[in-house]
N, C-alpha and C positions, 0 to 999 in steps of 0.2 A: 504493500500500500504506500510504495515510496512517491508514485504520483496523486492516491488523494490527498499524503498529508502536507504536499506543494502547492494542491490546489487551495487547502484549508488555510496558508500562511499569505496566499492571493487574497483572498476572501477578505479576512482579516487587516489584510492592506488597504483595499480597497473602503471597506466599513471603516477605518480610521480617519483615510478620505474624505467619507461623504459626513462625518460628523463636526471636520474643521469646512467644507465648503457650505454646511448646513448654516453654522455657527456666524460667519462671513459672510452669508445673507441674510442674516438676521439684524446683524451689525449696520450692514449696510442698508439697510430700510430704513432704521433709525437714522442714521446717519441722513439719510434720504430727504426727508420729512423736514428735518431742519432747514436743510441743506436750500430747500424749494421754499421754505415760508423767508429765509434770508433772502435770496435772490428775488422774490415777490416786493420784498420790502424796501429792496432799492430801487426797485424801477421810478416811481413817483417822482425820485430826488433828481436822478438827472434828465427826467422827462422837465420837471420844474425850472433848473438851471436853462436849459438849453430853450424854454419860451422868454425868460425874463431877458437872458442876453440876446435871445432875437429883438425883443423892443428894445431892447436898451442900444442894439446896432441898429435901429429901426428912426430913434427919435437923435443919433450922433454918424448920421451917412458919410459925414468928412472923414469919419476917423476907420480905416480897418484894422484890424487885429493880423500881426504877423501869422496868427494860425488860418487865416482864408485865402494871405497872399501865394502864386502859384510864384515856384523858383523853380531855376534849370539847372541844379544840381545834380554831380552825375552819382551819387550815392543814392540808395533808396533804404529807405527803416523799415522795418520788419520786428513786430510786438508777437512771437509765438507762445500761446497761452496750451501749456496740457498738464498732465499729474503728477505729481511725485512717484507715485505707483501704478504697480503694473495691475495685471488679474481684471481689469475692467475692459475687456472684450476688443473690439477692436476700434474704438472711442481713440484714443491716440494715433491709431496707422489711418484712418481718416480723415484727422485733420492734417498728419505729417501728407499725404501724399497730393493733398492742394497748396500745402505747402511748398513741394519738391515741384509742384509742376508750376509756380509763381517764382520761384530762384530761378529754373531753367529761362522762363520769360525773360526776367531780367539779364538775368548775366547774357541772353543771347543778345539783348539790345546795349550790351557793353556798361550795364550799370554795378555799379559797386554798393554791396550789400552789409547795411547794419542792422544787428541783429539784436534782440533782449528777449531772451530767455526765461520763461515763466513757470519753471517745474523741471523735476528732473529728467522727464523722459525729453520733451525739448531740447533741454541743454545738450544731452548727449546724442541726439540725433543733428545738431547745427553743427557740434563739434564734428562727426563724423562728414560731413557731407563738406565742410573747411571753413564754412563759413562764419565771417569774424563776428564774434560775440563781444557786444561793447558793454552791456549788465545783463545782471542774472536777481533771479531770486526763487530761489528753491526751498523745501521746508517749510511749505505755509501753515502745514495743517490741515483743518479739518473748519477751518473758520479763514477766510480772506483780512487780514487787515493790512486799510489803507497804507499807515506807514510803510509798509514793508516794502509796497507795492511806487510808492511816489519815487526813491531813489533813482532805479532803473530806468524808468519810465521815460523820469524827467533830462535821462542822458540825450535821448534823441528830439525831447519837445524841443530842450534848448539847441539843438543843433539845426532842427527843423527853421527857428526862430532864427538863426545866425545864418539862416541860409545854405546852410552846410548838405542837408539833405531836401530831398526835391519830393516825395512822399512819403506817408509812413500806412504801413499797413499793418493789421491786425486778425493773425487767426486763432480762433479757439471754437470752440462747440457750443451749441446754441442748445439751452435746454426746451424743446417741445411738449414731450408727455414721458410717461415711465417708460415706456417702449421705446420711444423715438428721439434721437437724438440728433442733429445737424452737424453739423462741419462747416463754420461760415469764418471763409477771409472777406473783409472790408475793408476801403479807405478811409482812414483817421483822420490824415491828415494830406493836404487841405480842407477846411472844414466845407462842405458844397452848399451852396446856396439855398438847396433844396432840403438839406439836413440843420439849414437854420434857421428854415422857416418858421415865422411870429404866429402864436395861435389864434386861429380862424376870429376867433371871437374878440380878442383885444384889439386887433386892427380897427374895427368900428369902436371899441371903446375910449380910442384914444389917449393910452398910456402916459403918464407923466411924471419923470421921477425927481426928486430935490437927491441931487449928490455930495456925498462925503465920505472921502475927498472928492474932485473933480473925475467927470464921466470917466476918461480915459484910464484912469488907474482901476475903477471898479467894472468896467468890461473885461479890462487883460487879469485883474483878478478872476471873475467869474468864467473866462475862457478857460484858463488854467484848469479850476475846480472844475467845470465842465467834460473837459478830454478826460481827468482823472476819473471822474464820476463813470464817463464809459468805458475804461478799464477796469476797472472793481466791477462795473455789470459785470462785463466778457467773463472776468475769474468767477464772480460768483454763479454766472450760469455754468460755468465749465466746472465748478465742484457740483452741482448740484445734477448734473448730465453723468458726473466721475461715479459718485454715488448708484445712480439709476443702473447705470451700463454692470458696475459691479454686480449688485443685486442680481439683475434675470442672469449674468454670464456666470454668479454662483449656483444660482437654481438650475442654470441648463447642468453647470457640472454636475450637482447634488443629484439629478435627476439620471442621467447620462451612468454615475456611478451605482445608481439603485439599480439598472438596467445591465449594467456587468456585474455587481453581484449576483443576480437572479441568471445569467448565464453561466457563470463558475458554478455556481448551488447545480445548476440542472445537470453541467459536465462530472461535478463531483460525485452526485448520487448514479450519473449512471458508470462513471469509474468504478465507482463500492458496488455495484451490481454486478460489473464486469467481474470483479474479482469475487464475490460469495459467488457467483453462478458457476465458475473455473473452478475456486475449491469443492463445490457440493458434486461437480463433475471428477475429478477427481477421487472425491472419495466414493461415489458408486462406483467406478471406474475399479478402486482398491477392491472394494466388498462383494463386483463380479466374479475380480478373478479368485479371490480368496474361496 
């Protein structure tokens, strides 16, 4: 019975398996559930930002913001957002491979690529493909915070601002539903016209603001906190997608391993069959010829 009790120490492998992948969906549901009411509860604030600096660019038309004017820089920025961790399905190799196909765009029109790294699997996939990494920020957790996120960020805003670089782009994973999750690269930066559009409604209201200090310092403030504010979205949907994608790609293992246990079980009893059916042949076999 040297092959049922190989198959028994399978078995056993397998059942320790399904009780850390059980464990790991469980975690991550919880994880989940935060993860969605967080990302719920930022949208408002830079939906908010991004109406008041439309009036506020709306009622000071002399003045733009270095983040709308276009430059012919030949660098371009690149904000790749994915997880520390791996085990969540294929959520990472989907946003990396619109990612691979947006460096190839560029570098074939001769553009030099700056990069900021938002989690570990990014980092080590930009590292690998050569591409120069100007910040990083890895080890966020299981919660987004701003600080962490402002440093990086702001390597390329201010480069963008000095001209230095001519776009800046942004990919991470758009959280849809439990099931569904996106893959969306966007332009950041220049801000477009169309994404600073003043809400339907205040245009007829006729906004009015008293400033302090003067306009110009509280627009390039609120730009600022604005581009940040749609960074923090991008991570917090992409934890809260990291979450989701983990969950079902535990339950599909959990499930997947209940499914090769129940084939080991069916091979094992019929091995142990094979072998009492051999022995009790054997022994009539003894007790004929006797």
């Amino acid at each position: 019975m040297a092959a049922g009790k190989e198959i028994r120490g399978k078995i056993k492998s397998v059942e320790n398996t399904k009780k850390i992948t059980k464990a790991m969906e469980m975690v991550a549901a919880s994880k989940m559930r935060k993860a969605q009411e967080r990302m719920r509860a930022a949208r408002p604030y830079s939906e908010k930002i991004r109406i008041i600096a439309a009036n506020l660019g709306k009622s000071n038309p002399e003045y733009m913001h270095p983040y709308m004017r276009v430059n012919d820089a030949k660098a371009t920025g690149l904000i790749v957002v994915t997880t520390d961790k791996g085990l969540c399905g294929g959520m990472n190799t989907n946003v990396l491979r619109i990612v691979t196909a947006k460096l190839r765009e560029l570098q074939s029109g001769g553009k030099e690529i700056k990069a900021v790294a938002i989690g570990n699997k990014g980092l080590g996939f930009l590292s690998r493909v050569g591409a120069k990494v100007t910040a990083q920020a890895t080890q966020l957790g299981d919660t987004p915070h701003l600080e962490k996120l402002i440093g990086p960020v702001k390597v390329l805003l201010d480069a963008y601002a000095q001209g230095q670089v001519s776009e800046v782009y942004l990919a991470y994973t758009r959280f849809i539903n439990t099931m569904k999750q996106e893959p969306v690269l966007e332009r950041l930066l220049p801000l477009s016209a169309e994404r600073m559009q003043a809400d339907p409604g205040s245009a007829q209201q006729g906004w009015d603001y008293i400033y302090e200090p003067e306009a110009q310092a509280v627009i390039d403030d609120l730009m600022l906190r604005y581009i940040e504010a749609l960074v923090y979205q991008a991570v917090a949907e992409n934890m809260a997608s990291e979450q989701s994608a983990r969950m079902v790609a535990m339950k599909s293992a959990t499930d997947n391993a209940g499914s090769v246990i129940a084939e080991l079980k069916l091979i094992y009893n019929k091995t142990r069959q094979a072998a009492i059916t051999k022995e009790l042949s054997e022994i009539v076999a003894g007790a004929a010829a006797v």
